[in-house]
C-alpha positions in Angstrom: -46.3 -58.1 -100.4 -48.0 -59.0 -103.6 -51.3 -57.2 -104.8 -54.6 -59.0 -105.3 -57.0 -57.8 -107.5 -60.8 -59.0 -106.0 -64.1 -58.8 -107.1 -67.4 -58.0 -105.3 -70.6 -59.9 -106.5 -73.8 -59.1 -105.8 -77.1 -60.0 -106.3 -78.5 -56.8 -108.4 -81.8 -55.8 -106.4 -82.3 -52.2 -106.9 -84.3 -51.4 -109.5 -82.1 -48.5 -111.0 -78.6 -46.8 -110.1 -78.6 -44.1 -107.6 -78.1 -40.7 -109.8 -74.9 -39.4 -110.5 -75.8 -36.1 -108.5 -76.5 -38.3 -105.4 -74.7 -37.3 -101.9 -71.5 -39.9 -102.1 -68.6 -40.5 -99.3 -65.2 -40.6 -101.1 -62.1 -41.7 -99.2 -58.9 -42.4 -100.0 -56.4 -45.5 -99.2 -53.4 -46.0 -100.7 -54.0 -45.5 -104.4 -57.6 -46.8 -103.9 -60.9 -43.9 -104.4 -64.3 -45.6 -102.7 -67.1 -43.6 -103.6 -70.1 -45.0 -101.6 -73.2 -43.7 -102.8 -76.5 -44.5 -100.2 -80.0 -45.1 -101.3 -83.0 -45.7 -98.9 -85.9 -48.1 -99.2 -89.1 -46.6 -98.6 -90.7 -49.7 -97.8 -88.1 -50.9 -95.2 -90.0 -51.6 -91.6 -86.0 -52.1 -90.2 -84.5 -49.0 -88.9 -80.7 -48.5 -89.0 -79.9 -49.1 -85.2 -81.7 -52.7 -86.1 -80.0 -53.1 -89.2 -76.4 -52.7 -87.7 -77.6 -55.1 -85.1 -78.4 -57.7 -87.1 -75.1 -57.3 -88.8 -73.5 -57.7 -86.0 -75.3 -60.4 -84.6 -74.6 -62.0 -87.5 -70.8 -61.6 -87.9 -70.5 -62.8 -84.3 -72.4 -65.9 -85.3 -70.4 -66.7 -88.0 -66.7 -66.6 -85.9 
């Protein structure tokens, strides 16, 4: 099985980096860390339970 390297781009809409001292999840796979660090708008009218909806509305959509 050969490796592929990828590349995420996205559209930079935060207005600053979440601090360094900000609560992360870090997992492991393989010889992969992902360090997810969350940050909240506090103008968003969409709570999570819509958000993950929509998400999944969405990925249905597009099968």
């Amino acid at each position: 099985m050969s490796e592929e390297t990828r590349t995420m781009q996205t559209a930079d809409t935060t207005p600053a980096r979440a601090p360094e001292d900000a609560p992360a999840l870090v997992k492991k796979i393989g010889r992969t860390t992902y360090v997810v660090r969350v940050h909240f708008s506090k103008t968003s009218t969409e709570t999570m339970s819509d958000k993950i909806r929509r998400m999944l509305k969405n990925e249905i959509q597009q099968m």
